[in-house]
BASEKOL-327000 format. One record per atom (N, C-alpha, C): residue in one letter; z, y negated, x. Coordinates in steps of 0.1 Angstrom, whole numbers, plus 2048, in hexadecimal, padded with zeros to 3 digits. Atoms other than C-alpha are relative to their C-alpha. Last residue first. Example, Ala and Ser with C-alpha at 12.3 -4.5 7.8 and 13.67 -1.06 7.14 Angstrom:
# residues 2
s80080B7F7;s84780B889;s8087F57F8;a80080C809;a84E82D87B;a8007F4809;
This chain:
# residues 360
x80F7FE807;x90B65FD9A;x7F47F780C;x8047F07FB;x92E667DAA;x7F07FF802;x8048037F3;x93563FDA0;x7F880C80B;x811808805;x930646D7B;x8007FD813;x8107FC801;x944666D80;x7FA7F4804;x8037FB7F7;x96064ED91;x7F980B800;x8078087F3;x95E636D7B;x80180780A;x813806803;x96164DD5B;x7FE7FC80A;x8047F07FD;x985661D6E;x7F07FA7FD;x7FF7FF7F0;x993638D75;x7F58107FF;x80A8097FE;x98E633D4F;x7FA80880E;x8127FD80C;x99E655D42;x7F77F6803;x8067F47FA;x9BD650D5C;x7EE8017FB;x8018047EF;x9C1629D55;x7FD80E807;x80D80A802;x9BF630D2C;x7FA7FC810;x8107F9802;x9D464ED34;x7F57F4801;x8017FB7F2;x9EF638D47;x7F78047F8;x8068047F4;x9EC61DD2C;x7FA80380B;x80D804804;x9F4634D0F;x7F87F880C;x8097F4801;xA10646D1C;x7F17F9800;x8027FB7F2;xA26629D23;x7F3807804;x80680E7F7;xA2A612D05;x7FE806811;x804810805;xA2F628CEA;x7FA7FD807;x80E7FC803;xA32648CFB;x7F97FA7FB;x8087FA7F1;xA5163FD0E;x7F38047FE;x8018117F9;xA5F62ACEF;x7F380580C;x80880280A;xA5C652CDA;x7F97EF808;x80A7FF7F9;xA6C65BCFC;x7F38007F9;x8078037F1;xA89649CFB;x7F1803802;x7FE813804;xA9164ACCF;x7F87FD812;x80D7FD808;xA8C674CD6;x7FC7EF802;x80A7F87F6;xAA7673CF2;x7F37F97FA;x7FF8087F7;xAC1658CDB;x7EE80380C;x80A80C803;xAB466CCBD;x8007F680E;x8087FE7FE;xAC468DCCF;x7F67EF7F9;x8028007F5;xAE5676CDD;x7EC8097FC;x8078107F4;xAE8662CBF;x7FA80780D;x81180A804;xAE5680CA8;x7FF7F8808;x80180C801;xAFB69DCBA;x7F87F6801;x7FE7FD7F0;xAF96BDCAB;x8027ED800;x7EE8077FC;xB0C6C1C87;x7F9800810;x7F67F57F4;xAEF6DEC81;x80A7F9803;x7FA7F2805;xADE6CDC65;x809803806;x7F67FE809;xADE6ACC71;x80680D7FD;x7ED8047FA;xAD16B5C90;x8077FC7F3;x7F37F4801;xAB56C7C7C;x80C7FF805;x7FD7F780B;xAAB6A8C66;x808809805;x7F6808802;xAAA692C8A;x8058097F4;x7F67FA7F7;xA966ABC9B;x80A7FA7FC;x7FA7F5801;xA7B6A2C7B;x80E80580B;x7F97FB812;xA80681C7A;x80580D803;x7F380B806;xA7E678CA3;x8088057F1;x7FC80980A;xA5D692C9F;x8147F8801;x807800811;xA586B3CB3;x8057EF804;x8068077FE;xA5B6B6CDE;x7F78027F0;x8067F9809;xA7E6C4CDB;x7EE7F8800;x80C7FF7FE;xA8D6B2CF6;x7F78057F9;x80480E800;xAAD6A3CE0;x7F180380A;x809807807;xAAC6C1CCD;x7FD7F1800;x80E7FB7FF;xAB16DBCEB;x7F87F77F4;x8078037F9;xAD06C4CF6;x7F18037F9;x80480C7FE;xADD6C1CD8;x7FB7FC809;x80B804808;xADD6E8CD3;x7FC7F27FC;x80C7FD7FE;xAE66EECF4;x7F87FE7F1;x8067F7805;xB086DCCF0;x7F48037FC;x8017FB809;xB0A6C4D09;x8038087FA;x7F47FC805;xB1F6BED2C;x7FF8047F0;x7F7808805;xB056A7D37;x80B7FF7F9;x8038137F7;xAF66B9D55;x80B7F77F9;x7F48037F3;xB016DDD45;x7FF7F1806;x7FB7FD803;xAED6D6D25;x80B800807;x7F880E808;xAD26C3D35;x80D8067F8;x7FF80E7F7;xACA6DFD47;x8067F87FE;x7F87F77FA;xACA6FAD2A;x8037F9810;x7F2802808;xAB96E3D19;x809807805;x7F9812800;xA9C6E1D30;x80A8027FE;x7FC8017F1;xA96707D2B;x8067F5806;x7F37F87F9;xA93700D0B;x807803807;x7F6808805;xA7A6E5D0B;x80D805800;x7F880A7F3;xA676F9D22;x80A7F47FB;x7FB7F97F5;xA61713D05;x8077F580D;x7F67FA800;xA596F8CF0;x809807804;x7FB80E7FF;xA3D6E7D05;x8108067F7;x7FC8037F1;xA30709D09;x80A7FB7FE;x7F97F2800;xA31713CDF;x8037FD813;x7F2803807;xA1F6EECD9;x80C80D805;x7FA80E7FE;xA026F3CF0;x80F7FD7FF;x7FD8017F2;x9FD718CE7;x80B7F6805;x7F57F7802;x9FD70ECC1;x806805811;x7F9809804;x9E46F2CC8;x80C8097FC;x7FF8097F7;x9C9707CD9;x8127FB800;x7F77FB7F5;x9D0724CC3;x8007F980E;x7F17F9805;x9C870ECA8;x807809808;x7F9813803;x9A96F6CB8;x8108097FE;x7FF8057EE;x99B71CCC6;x80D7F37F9;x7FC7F77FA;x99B72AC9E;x8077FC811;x7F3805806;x991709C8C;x80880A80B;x7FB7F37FD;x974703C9F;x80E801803;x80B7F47F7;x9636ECC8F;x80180D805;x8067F87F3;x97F6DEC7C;x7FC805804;x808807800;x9826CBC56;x7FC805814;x8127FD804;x98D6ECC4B;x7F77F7806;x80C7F77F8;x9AC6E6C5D;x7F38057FB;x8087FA807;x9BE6CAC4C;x7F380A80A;x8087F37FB;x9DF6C6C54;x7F38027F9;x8078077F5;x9ED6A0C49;x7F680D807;x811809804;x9F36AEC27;x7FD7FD80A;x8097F8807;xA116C2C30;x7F18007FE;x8007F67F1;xA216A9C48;x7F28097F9;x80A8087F7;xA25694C28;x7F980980B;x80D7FF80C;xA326AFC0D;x7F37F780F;x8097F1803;xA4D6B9C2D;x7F37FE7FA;x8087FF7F6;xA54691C30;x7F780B803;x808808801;xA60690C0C;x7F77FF80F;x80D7FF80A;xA6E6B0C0B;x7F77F37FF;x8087F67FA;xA846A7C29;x7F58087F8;x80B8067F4;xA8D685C17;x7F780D809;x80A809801;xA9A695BF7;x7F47FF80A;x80A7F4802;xAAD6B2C10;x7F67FB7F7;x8037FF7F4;xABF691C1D;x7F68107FC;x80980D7FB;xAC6682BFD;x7F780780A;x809804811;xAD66A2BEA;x7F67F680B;x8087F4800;xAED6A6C0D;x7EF8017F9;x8047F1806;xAF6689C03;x7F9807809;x80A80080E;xAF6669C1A;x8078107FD;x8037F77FC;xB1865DC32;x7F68057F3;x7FF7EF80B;xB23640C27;x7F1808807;x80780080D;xB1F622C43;x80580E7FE;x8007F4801;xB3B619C5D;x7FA8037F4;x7FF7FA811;xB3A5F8C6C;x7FD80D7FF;x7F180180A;xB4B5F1C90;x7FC8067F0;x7F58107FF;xB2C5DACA4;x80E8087F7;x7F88087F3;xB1F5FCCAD;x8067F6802;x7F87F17FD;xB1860DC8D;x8077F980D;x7F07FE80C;xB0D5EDC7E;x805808805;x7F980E7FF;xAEE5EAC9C;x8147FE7F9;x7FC8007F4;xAE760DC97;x8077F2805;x7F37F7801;xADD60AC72;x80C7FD80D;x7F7805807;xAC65EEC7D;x80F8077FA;x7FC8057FD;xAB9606C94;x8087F0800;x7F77F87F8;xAB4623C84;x8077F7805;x7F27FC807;xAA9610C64;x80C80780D;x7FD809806;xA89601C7B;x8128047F7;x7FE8097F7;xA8261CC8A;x80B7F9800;x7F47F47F6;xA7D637C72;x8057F6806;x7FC7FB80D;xA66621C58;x80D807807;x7F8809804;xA5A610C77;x8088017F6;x7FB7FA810;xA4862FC85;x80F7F57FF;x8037F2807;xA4161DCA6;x80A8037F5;x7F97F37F9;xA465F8CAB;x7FD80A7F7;x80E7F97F9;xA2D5DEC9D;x80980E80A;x8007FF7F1;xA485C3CA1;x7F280B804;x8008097F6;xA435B9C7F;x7FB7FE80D;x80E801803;xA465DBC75;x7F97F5805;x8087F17F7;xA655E1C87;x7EF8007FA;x8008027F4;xA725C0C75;x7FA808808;x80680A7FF;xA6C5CAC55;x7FE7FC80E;x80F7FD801;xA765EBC59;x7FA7F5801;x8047FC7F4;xA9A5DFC68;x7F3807801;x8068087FA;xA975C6C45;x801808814;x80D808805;xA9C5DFC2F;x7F77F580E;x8097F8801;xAB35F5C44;x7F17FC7F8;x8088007F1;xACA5D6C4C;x7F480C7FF;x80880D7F8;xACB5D3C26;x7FA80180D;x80B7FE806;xAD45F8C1C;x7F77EF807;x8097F57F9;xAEE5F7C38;x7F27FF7F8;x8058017F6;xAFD5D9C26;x7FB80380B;x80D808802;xAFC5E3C04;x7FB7FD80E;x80D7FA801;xB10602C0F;x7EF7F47FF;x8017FA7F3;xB2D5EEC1C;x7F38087FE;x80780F7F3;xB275D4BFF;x7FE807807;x80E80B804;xB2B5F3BE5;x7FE7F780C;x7FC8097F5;xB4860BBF5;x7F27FA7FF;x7F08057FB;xB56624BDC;x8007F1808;x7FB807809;xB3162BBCF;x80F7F9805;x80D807805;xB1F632BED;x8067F87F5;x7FC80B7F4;xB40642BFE;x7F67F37FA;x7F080E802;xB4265ABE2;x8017F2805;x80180080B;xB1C66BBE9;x80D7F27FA;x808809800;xB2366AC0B;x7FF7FA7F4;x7F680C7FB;xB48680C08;x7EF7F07FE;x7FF807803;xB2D694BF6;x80A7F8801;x806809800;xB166A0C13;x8097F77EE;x8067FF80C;xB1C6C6C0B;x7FD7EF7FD;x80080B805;xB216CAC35;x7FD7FF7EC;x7F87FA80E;xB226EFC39;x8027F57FD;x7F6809804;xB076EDC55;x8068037F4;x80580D801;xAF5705C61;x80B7FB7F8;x8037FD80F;xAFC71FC79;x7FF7F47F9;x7FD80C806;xAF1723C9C;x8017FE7EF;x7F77FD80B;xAE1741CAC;x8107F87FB;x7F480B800;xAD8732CD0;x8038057EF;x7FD8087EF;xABF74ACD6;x80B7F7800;x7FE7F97FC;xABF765CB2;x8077F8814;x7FF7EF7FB;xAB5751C9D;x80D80180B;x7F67FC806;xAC372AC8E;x7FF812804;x7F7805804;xAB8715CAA;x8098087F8;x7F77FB7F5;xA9972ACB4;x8137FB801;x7FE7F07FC;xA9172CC91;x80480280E;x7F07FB807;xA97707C8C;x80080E803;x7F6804800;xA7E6FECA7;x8108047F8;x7F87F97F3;xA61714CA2;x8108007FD;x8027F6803;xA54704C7D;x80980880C;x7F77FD809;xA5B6E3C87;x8058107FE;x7EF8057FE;xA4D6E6CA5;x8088017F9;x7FB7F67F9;xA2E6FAC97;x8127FE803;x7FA7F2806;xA2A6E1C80;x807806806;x7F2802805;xA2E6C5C9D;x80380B7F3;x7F58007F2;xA146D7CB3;x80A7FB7F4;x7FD7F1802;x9FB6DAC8F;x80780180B;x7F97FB810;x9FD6B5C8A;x80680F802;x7F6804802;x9F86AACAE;x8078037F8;x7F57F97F7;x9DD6C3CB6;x8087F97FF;x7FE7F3805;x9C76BBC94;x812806809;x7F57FE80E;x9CB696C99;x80080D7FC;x7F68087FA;x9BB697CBE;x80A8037F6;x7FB7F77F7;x9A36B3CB1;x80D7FC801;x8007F780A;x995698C95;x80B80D80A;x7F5807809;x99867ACB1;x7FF80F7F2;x7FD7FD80C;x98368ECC6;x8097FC7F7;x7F47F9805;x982676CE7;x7FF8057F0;x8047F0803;x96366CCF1;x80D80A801;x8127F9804;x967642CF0;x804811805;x8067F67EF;x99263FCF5;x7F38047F7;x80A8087F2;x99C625CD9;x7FC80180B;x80880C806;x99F63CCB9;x7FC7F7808;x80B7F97FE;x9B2656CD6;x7F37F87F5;x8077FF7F8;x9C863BCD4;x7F6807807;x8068127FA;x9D0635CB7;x7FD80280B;x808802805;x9D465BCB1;x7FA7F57FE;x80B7F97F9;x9ED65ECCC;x7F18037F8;x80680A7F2;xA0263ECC1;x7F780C808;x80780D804;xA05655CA0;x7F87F980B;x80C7FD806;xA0E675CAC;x7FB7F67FA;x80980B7FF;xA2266FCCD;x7F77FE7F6;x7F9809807;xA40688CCD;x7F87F37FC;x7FC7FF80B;xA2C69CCE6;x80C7F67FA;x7F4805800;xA0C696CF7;x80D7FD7F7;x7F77F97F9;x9F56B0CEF;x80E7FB801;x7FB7F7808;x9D96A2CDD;x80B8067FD;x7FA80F80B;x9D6685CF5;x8048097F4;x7F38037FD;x9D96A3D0E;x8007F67FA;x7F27F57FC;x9BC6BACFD;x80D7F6802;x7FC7FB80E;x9A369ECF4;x80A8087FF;x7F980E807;x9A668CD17;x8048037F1;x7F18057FD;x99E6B0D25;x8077F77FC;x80080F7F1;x97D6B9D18;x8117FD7FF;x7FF80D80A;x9806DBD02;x8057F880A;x80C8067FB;x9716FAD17;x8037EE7F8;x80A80280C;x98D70FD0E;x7F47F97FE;x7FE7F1805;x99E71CD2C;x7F37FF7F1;x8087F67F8;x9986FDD42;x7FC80B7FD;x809807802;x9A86E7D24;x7F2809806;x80A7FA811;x9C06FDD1C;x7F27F6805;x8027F17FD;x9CE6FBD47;x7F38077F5;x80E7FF7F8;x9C76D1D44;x7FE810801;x80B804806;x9DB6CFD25;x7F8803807;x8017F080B;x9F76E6D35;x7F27FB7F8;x8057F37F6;x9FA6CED50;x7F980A7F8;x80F8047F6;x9F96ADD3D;x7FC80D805;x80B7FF808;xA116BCD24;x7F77FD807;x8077EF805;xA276C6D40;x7F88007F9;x80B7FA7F1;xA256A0D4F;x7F880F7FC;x810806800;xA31693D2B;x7F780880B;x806800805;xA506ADD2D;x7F07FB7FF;x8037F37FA;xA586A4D51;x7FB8087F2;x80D8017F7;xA5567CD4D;x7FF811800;x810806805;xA6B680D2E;x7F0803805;x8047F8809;xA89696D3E;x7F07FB7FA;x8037F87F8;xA8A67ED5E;x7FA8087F2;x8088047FA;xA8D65ED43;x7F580C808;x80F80380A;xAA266BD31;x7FA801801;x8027F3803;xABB677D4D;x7F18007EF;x8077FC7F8;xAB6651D58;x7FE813800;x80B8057FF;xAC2647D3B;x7F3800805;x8087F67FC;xAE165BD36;x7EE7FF801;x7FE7F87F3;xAFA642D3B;x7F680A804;x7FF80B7F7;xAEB628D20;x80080A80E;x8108007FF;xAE9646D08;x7FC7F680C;x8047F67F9;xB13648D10;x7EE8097FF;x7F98077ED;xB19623D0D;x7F9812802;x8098077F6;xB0362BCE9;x8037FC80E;x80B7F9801;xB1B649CDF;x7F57F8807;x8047F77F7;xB39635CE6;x7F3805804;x8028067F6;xB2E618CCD;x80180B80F;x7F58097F9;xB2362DCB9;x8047F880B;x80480D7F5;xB00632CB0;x80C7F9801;x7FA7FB7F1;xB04650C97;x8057F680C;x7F27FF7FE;xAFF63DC7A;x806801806;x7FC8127FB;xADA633C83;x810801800;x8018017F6;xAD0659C7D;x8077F6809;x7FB7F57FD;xAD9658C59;x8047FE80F;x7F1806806;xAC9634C55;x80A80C807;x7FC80E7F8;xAA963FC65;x80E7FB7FE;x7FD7FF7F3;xAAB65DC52;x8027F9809;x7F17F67FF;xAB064CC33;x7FF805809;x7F78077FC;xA92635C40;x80A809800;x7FD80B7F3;xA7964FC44;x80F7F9801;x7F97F57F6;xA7B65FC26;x8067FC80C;x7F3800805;xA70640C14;x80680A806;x7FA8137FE;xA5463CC2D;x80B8027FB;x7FA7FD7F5;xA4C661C25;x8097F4808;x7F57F57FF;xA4965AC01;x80780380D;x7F3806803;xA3A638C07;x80B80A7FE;x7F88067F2;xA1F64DC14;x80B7FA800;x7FC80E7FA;xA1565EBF3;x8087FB80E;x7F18007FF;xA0B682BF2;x7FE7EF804;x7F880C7FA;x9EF68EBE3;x80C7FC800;x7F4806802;x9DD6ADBD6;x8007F2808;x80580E7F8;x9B96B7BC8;x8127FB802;x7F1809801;x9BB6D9BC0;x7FF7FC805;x7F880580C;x99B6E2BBA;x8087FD7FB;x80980B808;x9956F9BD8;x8027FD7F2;x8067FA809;x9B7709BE7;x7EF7F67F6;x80C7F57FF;x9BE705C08;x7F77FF7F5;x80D80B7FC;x9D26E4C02;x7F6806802;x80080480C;x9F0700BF1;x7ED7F97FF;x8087F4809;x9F3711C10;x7F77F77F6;x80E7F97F4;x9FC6F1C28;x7F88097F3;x80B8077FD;xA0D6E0C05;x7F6806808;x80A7FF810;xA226FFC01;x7F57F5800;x8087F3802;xA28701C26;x7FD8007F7;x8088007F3;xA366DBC2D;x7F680A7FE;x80B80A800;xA4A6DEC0E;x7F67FE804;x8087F9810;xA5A6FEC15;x7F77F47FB;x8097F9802;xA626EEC39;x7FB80C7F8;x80A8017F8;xA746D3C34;x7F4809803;x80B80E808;xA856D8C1A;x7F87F9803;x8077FD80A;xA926FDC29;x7F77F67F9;x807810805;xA9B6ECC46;x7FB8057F7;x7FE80C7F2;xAA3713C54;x7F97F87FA;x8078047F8;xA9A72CC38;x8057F6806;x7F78047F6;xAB5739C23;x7F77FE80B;x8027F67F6;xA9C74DC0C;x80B7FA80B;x7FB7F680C;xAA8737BEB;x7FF80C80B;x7F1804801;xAA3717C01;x80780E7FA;x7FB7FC7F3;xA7D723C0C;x8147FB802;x8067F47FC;xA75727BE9;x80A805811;x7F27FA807;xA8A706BDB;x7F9810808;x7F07FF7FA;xA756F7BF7;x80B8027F8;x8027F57F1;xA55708BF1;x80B7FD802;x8007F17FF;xA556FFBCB;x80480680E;x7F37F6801;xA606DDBD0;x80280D802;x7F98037F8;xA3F6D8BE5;x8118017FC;x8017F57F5;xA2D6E6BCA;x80580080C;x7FA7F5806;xA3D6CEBB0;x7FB80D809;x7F18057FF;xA376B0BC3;x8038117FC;x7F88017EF;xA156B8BCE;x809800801;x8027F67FC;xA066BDBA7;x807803812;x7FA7F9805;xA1969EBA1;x8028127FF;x7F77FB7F8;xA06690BBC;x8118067F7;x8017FB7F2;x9E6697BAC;x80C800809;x8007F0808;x9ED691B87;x804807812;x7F27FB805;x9F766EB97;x80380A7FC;x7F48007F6;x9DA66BBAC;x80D8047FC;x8037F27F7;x9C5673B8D;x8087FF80E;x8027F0805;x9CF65CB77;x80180B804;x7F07FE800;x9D4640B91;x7FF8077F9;x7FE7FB7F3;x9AB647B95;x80D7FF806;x8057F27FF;x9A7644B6E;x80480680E;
């Protein structure tokens, strides 16, 4: 009875999440399958009595094909020249994260919302390992925490292609029709089987290991491995790749839930602020890194973009910018938030308790 109903239920989710991305494909919307999906779900979850659902192995499966996609790029050039730009990584990383620190403590002052909730909220590209960890910081809003991560990477998403395809860098989209891929899949069996393998087992492994979003990871970097010892995988469909961006879109969709917030109003122009800063200076960045490494601005502005690995990886496909170098960025500082971020807050936010409790 209760797979009954899940299945009415994400049926009901499939078909309204087509709806928005044949809707926003038929208007020439930017990532159209990404974001008609995304917004038919948001709207759609308003409604009382519609009970939807979206399976997670959907996004998982989305996941990899990007992962794989992404992982192509990873030539051998291309990695000698992520190698060179390491320490421009690096600088870029620490000066995004720092901004959100800054900009968390300005909303924080403005709004009366405690500070640890604001910049664990805040920091960007981080939405998982920043919801674990606000689950092991005592008086941190974990409800807020997950509100301002979710609704900063909408927005992202949401922003990002419009400044990409308006009127600022006015950029057109790709004329790729993705079926040389298509061919290559069938033309070239073992060579395909053996991307699909390393992509099986580069989740396994990344899971294993407990590394971040292992569904992404994991294929990127097994992919990447073949790319750089010499092999050359088929290039996916078009068809595949607007699949997978409806399948993460329906996911994304569901993770917003603002009725369940006290104060939905503040939390939303908190978390819209936030996100709309951090972009703006991402820009401006790019325009740096642009001349520094001899880019074009729109691989620079989507390797700091401070959305999602997946999603920045969707619109560099789109646009033809370049994947190793913006996944290379995203891949740095997705690591840099892994295993960096978390300890220093946990060592800020202790050190700030013991020195009330010692004030006392």
């Amino acid at each position: 009875m209760k797979n009954n109903l899940r299945a009415k239920s994400f049926i009901s989710s499939f078909l309204i999440a087509l709806a928005g991305g044949l809707i926003f494909s038929s208007l020439s919307i930017p990532v159209s399958w990404l974001l008609g999906p995304m917004s038919a779900i948001l709207i759609a979850d308003r409604f009382k009595g519609l009970t939807l659902y979206w399976p997670r192995a959907f996004r998982d499966s989305a996941l990899v094909l990007i992962g794989y996609s992404i992982g192509l790029s990873f030539t051998r050039s291309s990695v000698e020249n992520i190698i060179v730009n390491l320490p421009t990584m690096l600088m870029m990383t620490v000066i995004l994260v720092s901004s959100a620190a800054l900009i968390s403590k300005v909303i924080s002052k403005l709004t009366k919302v405690d500070y640890p909730t604001v910049l664990t909220g805040s920091i960007p590209g981080g939405l998982s390992q920043m919801i674990i960890f606000a689950e092991e910081m005592k008086g941190i809003d974990i409800t807020t925490v997950t509100f301002l991560q979710v609704s900063r990477l909408l927005m992202i998403v949401f922003v990002v292609p419009f400044i990409i395809f308006g009127p600022v860098l006015n950029i057109s989209h790709s004329a790729n029709n993705g079926l040389e891929g298509s061919n290559q899949f069938v033309s070239e069996p073992i060579n395909s089987f053996s991307f699909i393998l390393v992509c099986i087992l580069g989740v396994m492994i990344a899971k294993k290991l407990r590394l971040p979003t292992p569904f992404l990871l994991g294929p990127i970097l097994g992919t990447a491995i073949l790319s750089y010892t010499g092999f050359t995988g088929p290039s996916l469909p078009s068809s595949v790749m607007d699949a997978s961006q409806l399948m993460i879109g329906g996911y994304i969709g569901m993770l917003l839930k603002p009725q369940k917030l006290e104060r939905k109003s503040l939390t939303i122009t908190l978390a819209l602020l936030s996100g709309f800063l951090l972009v703006m200076e991402s820009l401006l960045l790019s325009f740096f890194l642009s001349d520094a490494l001899s880019l074009n601005i729109v691989t620079s502005f989507l390797s700091l973009a401070p959305g999602g690995m997946d999603q920045m990886g969707i619109i560099a496909h789109e646009v033809n910018a370049d994947l190793s170098i913006v996944s290379g960025f995203q891949l740095f500082r997705l690591f840099f938030i892994y295993f960096a971020v978390p300890p220093i807050l946990r060592w800020y936010f202790e050190s700030k308790i013991n020195n009330k409790m010692d004030s006392l």
